[in-house]
N, C-alpha and C positions, 0 to 999 in steps of 0.2 A: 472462517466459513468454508472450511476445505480445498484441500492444493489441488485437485484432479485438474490434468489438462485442458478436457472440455471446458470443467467452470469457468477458466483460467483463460480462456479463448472466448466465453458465451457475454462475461462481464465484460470483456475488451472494448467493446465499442463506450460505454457507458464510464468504466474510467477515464477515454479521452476528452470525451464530452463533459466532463467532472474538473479535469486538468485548471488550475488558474492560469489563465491567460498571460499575465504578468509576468508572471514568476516564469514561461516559459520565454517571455518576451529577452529575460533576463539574461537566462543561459544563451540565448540567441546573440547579445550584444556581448558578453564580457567573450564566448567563441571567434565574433569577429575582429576582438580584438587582440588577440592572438597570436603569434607572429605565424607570417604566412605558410614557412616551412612546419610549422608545432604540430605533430598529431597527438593531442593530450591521450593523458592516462584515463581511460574512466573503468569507474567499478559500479557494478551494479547490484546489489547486498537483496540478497533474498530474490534471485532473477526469476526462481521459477523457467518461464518457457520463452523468456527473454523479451517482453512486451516494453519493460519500460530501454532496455536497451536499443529495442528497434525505435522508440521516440527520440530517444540521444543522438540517435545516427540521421534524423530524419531533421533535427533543430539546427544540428551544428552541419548537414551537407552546403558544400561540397567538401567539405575538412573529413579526413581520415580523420579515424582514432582507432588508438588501441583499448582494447578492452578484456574485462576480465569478469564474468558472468556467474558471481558464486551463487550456492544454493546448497543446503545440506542432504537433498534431494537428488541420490544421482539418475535417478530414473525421470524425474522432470527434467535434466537439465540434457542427458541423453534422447529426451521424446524433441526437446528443444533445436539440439542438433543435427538432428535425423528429418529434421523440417527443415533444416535453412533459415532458423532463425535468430542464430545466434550469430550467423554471420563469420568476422574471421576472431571473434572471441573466445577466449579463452574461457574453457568451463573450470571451475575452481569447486570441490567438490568438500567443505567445508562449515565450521560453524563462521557463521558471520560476526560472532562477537569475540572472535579471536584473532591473533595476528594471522597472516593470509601470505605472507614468504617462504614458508615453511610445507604449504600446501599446494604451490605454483603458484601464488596469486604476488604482486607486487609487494614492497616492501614500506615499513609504513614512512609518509612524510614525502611519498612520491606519485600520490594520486592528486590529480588535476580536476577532478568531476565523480563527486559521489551520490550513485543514487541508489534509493529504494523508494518503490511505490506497492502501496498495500502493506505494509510491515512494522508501521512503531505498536498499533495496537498487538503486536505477537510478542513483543518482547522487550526487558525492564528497559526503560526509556534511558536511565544512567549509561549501562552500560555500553549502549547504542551511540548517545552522544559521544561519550569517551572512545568509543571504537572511530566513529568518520572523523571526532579531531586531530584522532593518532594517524590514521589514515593521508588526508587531506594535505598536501603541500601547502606553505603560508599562500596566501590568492587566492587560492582552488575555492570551489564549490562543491555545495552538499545542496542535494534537491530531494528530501523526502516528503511522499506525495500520499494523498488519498490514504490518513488517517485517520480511522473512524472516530468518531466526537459525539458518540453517544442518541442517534436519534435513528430509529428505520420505524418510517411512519406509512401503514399501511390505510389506505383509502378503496372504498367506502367503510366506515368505521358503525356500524350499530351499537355498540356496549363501550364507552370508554373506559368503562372501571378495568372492563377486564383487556382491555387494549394496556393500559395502564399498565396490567397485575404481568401482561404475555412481557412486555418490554424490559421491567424491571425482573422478570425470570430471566433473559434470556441474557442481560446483562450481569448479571449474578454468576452464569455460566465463562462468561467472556471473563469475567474477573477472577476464578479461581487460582493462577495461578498469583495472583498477587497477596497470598498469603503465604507462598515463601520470598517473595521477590517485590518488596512494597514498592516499587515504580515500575515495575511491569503496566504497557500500557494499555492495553483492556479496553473499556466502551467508553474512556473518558480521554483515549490519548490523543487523539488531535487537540483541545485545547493545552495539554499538558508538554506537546513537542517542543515548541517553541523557545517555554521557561527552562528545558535540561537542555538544550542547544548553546543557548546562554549562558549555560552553569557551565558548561566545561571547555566556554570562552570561545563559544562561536561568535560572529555579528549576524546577528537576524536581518534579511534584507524584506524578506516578504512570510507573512502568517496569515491565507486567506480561505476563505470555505472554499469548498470541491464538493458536489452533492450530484449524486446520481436521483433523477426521474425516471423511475421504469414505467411503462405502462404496458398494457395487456395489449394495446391496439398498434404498438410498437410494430407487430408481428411475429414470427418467428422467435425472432433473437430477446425481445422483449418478453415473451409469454416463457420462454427456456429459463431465463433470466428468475423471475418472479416462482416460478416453478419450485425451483434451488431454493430462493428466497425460504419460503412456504418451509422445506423441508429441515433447512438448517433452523429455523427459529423452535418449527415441534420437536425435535429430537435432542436442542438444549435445552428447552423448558422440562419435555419429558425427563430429564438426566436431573435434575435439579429439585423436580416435583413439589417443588410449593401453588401450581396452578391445581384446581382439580383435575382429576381425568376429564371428567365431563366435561367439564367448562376447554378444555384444550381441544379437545374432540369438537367442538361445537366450533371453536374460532379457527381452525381446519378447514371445517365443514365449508365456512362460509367465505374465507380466502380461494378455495378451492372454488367456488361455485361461481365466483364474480370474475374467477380468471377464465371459467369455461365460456360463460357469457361476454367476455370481452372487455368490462369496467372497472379490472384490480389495479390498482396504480402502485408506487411505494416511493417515499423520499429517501434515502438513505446520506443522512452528513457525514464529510469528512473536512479535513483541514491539510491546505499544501505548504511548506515552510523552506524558503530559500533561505540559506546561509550560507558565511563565507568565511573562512577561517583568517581573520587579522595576517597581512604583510607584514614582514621583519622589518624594522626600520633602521635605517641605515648607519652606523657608526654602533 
């Protein structure tokens, strides 16, 4: 739904509020048990402006860690910088689904904590997996977060059919590139994280929903929020144009009118999946 940094700032509050509790509970107990001196490795894959990075630093304080903040974005990861947001991480200016030693980033089999949040729906879910298992030291963790799972349910609703026709366009969009890459994950990948996590011999500790409530009455950050919403969903259905014009023009209309009035709401599912790549056993 677009990398700009605004969006990327506007959504913030609503992916922590999204976050499973658990699964962060999680990372919180296996960090304290740690050994005292340990400043784990973490990578954070797809960092963007460094949002899920500043929640890592904020689970596991007061424990340093070292980090390594890729993104194939150098201009996000430089806007990211130039805020103080990355902190004393390492920017890695890279694709994420390739080794990351060769680029400045660590080398694989010695990262402690992998995350991406917002990211299995951009890309084939395989290759993902296989990337944090190669990654991840045996122990380590992988925390990929707020993976869309196919539902942005906007309310008040007058027309379902064509609620129905906007949803299945605009997922239609989200899944093009899975016609060259058939586990690209798209508007189905939060349920699908999980079962390629598994395949390339993760342990699944936690698979739970993460869903942002936007509302109009949110204020500010809310009505910004839903705004984006409105705009990303016409301009994939327009690209796609199995909706009518009219009919798209109309469901605009009335998104638009209910957010000026103050009554647009929207659910948007995702799924959070804690894994942990099997310890070597001994002998």
């Amino acid at each position: 739904m677009g990398f700009e940094a605004k969006w990327l700032a506007a959504r913030g509050p609503y992916d922590e509020a999204a976050l499973d509790p658990v699964a962060i509970g999680g990372i919180q107990r296996w960090g304290a048990e740690l050994r005292p001196a340990c400043a784990p490795v973490v990578v954070d894959l797809g960092s963007g402006t460094g949002a899920a990075l500043g929640r890592v630093n904020r689970w596991l304080a007061p424990r340093q860690v070292r980090a390594y903040a890729v993104d194939r974005d150098p201009t996000l990861l430089s806007v990211a910088a130039a805020r103080g947001l990355l902190g004393e991480a390492v920017p890695v200016v890279a694709d994420l689904l390739e080794p990351l030693d060769g680029r400045g980033g660590p080398e694989d089999g010695t990262v402690d904590l992998v995350v991406g949040h917002a990211l299995a729906d951009l890309v084939p879910l395989d290759r993902l997996a296989a990337r944090v298992r190669a990654l991840t030291r045996p122990g380590g963790l992988v925390h990929l977060a707020l993976a869309y799972d196919g539902l942005t349910e906007f309310s008040p609703t007058a027309d379902l059919d064509l609620e129905r026709a906007m949803l299945a366009a605009f997922h239609r969009h989200m899944d093009r590139p899975s016609i060259d890459a058939s586990s690209y994950g798209g508007s189905t990948a939060g349920r699908r994280l999980a079962p390629a996590l598994a395949a390339a011999g993760l342990e699944v500790l936690i698979d739970a929903p993460s869903a942002w409530l936007v509302r109009a009455d949110d204020g500010l950050i809310g009505q910004r929020v839903l705004s984006r919403l409105i705009r990303f969903v016409v301009e994939a259905v327009a690209e796609v144009g199995i909706v009518p014009p009219d009919d798209l023009e109309g469901w605009a209309r009335d998104r638009r009118s209910a957010l000026a009035d103050g009554t647009l709401s929207v659910r948007v599912e995702h799924r959070d999946v804690l894994a942990r790549v099997p310890a070597k056993r001994a002998g």
